[in-house]
Backbone as a ProteinNet text record, in pm:
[ID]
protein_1_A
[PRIMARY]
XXXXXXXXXXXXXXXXXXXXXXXXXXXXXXXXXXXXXXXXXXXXXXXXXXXXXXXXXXXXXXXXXXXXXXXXXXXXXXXXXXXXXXXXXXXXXXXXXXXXXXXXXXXXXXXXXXXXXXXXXXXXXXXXXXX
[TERTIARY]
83.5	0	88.4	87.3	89.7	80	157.3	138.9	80.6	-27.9	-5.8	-73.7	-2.5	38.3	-13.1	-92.4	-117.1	11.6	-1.9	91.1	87.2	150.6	101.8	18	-47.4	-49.1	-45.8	-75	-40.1	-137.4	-295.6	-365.2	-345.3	-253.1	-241.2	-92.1	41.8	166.4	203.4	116.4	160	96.9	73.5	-96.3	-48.6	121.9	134.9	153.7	50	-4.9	-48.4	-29.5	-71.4	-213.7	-235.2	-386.5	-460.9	-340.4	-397	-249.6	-223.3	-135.2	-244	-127.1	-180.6	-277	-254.5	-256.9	-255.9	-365.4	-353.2	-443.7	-362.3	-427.3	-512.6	-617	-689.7	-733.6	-679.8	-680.3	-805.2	-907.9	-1034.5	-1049.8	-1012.8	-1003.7	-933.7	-811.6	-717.2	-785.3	-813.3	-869	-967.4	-1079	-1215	-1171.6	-1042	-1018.5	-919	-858	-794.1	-884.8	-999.4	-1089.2	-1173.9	-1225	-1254.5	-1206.2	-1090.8	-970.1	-946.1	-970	-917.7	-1025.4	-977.7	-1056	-1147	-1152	-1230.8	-1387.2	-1365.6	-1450.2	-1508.6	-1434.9	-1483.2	-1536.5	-1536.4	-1557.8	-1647.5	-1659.3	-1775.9	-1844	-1846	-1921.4	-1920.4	-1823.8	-1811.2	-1650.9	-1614.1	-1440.3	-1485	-1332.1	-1376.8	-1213.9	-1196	-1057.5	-1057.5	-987.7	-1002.5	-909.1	-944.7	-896.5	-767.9	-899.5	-852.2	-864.3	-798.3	-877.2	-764.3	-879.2	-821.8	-894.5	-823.5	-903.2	-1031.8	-1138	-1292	-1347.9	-1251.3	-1330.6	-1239.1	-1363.2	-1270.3	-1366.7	-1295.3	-1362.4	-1316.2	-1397.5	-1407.9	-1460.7	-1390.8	-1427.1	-1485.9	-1634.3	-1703.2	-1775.5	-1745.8	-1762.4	-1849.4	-1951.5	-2060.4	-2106.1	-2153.8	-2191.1	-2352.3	-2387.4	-2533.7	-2634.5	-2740.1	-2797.2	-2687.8	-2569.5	-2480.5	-2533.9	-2532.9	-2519.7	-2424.1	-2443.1	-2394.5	-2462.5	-2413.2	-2511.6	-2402.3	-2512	-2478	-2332.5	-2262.4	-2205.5	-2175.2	-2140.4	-2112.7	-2087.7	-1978.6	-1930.1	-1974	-2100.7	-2147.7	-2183.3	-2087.5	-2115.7	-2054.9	-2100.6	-2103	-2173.3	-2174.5	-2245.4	-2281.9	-2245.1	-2293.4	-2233.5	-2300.1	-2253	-2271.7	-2210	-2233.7	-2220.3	-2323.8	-2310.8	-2318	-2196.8	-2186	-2218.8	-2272.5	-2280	-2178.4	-2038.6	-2000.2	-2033.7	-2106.8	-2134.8	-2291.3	-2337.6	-2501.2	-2570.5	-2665.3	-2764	-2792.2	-2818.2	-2899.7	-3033.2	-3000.7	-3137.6	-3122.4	-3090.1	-3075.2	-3210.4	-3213	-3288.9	-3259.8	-3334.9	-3326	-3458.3	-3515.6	-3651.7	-3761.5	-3745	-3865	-3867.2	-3769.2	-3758.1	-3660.9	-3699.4	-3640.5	-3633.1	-3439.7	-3420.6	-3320.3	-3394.1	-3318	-3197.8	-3073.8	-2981.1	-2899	-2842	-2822.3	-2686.2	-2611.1	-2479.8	-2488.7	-2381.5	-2391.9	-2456.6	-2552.6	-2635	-2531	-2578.2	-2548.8	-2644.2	-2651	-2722.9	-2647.4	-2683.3	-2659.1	-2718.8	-2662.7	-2773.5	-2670.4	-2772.3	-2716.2	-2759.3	-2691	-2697.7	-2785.5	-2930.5	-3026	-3041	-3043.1	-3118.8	-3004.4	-3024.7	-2925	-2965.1	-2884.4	-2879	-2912.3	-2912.4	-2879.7	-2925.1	-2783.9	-2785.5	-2781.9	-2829.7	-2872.8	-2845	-2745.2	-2704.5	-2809.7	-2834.2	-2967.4	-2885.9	-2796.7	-2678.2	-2534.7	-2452.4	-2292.1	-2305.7	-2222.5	-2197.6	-2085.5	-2072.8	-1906.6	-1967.7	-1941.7	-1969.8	-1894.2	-1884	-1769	-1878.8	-1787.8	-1834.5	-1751.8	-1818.7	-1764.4	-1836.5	-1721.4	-1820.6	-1715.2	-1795.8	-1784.5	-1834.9	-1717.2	-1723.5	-1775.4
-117.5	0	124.4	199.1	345.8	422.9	473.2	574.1	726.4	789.1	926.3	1017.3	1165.7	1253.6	1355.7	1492.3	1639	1674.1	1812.1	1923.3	2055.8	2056.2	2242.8	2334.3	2421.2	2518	2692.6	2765.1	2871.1	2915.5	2870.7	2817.3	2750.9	2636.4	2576	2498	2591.1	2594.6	2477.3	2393.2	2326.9	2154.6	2173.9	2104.5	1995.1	1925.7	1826.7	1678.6	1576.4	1463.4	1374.5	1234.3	1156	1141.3	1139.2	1087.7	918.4	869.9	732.3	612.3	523.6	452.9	285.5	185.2	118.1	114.5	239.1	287.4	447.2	503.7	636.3	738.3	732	795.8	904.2	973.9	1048.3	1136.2	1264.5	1321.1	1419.9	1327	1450.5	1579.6	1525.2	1693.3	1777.5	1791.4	1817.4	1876.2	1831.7	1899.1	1979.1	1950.1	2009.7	2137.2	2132.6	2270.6	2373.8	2311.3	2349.9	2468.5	2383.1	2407.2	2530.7	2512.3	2612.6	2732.7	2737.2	2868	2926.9	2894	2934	3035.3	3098.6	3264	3239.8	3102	3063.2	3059.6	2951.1	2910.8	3102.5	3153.1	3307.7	3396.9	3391.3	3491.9	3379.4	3264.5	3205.9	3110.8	3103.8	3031.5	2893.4	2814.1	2646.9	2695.3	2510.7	2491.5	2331.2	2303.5	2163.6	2103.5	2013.5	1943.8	1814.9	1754.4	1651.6	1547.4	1434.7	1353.9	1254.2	1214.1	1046.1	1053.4	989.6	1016.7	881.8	768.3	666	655.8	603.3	557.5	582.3	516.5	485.1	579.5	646.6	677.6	813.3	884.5	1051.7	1030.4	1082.1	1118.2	1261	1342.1	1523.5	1546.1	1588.6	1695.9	1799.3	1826.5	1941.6	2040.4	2156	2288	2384.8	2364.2	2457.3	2544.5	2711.2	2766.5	2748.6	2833.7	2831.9	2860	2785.6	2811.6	2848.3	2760	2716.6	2595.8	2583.5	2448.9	2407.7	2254.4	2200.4	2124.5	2123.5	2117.6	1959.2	1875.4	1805.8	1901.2	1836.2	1874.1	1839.1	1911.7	1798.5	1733.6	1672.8	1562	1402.5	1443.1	1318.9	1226	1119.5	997	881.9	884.8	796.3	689.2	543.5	492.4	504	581.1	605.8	683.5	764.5	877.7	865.2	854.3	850.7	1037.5	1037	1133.5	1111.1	1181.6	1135.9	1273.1	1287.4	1419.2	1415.6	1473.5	1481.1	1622.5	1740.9	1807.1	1902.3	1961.8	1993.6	1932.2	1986.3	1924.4	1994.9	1901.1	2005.5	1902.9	1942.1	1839.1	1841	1744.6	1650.7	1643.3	1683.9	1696.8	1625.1	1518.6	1486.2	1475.3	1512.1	1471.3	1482.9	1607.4	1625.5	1549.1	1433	1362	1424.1	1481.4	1552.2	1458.2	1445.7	1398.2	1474.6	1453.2	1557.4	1439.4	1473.1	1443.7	1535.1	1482.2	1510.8	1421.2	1514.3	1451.1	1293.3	1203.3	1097.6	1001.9	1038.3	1017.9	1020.7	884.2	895.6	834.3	907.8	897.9	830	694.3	675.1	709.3	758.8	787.6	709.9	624.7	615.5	739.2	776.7	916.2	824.7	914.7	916.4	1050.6	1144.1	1307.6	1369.1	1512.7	1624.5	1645.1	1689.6	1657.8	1832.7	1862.5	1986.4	1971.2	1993.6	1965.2	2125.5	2153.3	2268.1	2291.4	2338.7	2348.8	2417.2	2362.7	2435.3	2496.6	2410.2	2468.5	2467.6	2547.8	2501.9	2381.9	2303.7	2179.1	2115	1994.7	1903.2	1798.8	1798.5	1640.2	1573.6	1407	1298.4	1340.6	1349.3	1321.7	1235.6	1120.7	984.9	988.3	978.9	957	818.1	737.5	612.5	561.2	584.9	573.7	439.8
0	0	0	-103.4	-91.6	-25.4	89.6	166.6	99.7	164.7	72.4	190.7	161.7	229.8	142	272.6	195.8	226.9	131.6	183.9	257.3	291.7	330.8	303.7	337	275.4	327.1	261.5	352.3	460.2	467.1	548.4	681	634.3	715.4	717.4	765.9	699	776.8	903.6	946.2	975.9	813.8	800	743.8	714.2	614.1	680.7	645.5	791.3	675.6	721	658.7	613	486.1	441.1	437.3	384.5	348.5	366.2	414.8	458.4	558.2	591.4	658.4	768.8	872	977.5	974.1	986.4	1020.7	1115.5	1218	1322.2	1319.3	1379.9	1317.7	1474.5	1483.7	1642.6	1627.3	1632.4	1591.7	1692.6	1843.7	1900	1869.4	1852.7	1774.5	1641.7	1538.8	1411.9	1472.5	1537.5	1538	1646	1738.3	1768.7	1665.6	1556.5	1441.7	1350.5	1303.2	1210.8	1309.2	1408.4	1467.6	1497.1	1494	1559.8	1417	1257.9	1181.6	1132.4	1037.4	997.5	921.5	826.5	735	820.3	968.9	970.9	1066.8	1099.3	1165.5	1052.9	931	842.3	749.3	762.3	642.9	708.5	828.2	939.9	930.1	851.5	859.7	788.7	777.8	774.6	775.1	694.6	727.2	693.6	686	671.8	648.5	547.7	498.9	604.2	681.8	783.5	751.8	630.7	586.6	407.5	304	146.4	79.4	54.1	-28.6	-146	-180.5	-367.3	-347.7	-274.8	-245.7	-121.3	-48.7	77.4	129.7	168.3	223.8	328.3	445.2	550.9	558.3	600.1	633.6	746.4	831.1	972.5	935.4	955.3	904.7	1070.9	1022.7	1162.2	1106.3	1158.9	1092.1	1216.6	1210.2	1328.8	1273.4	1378.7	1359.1	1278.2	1188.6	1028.9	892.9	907	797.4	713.4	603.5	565.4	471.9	434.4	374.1	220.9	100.2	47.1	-29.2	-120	-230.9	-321.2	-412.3	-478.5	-634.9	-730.9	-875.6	-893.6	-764	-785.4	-784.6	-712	-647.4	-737.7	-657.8	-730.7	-674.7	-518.7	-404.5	-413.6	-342.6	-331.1	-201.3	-81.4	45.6	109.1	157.2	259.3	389.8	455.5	652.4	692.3	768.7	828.8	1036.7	1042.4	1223.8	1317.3	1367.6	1462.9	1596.8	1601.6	1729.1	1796	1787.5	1807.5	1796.5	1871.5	1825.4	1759.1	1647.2	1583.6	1447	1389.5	1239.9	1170.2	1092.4	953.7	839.7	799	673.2	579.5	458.1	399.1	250.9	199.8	87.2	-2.5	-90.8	-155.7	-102.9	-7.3	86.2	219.8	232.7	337.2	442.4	574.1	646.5	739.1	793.2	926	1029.9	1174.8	1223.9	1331	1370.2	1426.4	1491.4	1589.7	1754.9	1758.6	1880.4	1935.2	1928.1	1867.1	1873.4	1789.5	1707.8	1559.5	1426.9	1378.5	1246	1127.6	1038.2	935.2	826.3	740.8	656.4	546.5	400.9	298.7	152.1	89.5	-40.9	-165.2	-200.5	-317.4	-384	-403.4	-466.3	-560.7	-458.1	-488.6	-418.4	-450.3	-416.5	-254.5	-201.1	-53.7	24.8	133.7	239.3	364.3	441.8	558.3	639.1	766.6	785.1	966.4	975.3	1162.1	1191.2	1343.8	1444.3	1548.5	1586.1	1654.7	1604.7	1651.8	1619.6	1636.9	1481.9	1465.5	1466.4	1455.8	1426	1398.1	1262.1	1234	1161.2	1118.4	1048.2	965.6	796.7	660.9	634.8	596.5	546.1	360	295.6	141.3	102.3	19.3	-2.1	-154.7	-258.2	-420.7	-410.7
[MASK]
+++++++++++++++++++++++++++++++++++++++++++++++++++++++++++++++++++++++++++++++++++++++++++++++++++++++++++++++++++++++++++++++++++

């Protein structure tokens, strides 16, 4: 297996950590006080940081403040998305089908329809996407 590694950036000059390898540790307090302290998430009210990213699977630390969301993207073309709440709450919305989740909740969804997720409170949640 291929070890693979981000790099820097001027964002985050001290940001260069393993992505994908046998073993890769993943210090979510650590990120989720990262992503919080940075200007992105103070001036556009979410931030997010990519954890983990193999051939098939990215996991994303996502920081949303209050009535931020998150929406579907062009890219999609998952066969499943996990969504984990380690922080507050929001609602998940797909096709008219609204679900709401809370600290400790996770939502599985297979990509059907375009997605939006919607903080009620400051959030932290695992984005797991799965090609």
């Amino acid at each position: 297996m291929e070890e693979k590694f981000n790099n820097a950036t001027p964002q985050r000059p001290a940001g260069s950590r393993a992505l994908d390898g046998q073993m890769v540790p993943v210090d979510l307090p650590k990120f989720i006080k990262e992503i919080k302290n940075e200007s992105s998430y103070h001036e556009n009210g979410k931030n997010a940081i990519t954890v983990f990213k193999s051939e098939h699977t990215t996991l994303t630390l996502v920081a949303l403040k209050k009535d931020e969301k998150i929406q579907s993207g062009n890219e999609e073309g998952h066969l499943l998305m996990n969504l984990y709440m380690i922080e507050g709450d929001l609602s998940f919305t797909a096709k008219g089908d609204k679900q709401y989740l809370s600290v400790g909740q996770l939502l599985n969804y297979h990509y059907d329809y375009p997605f939006q997720a919607i903080a009620h409170t400051e959030c932290v949640c695992l984005l797991t996407i799965i090609k």
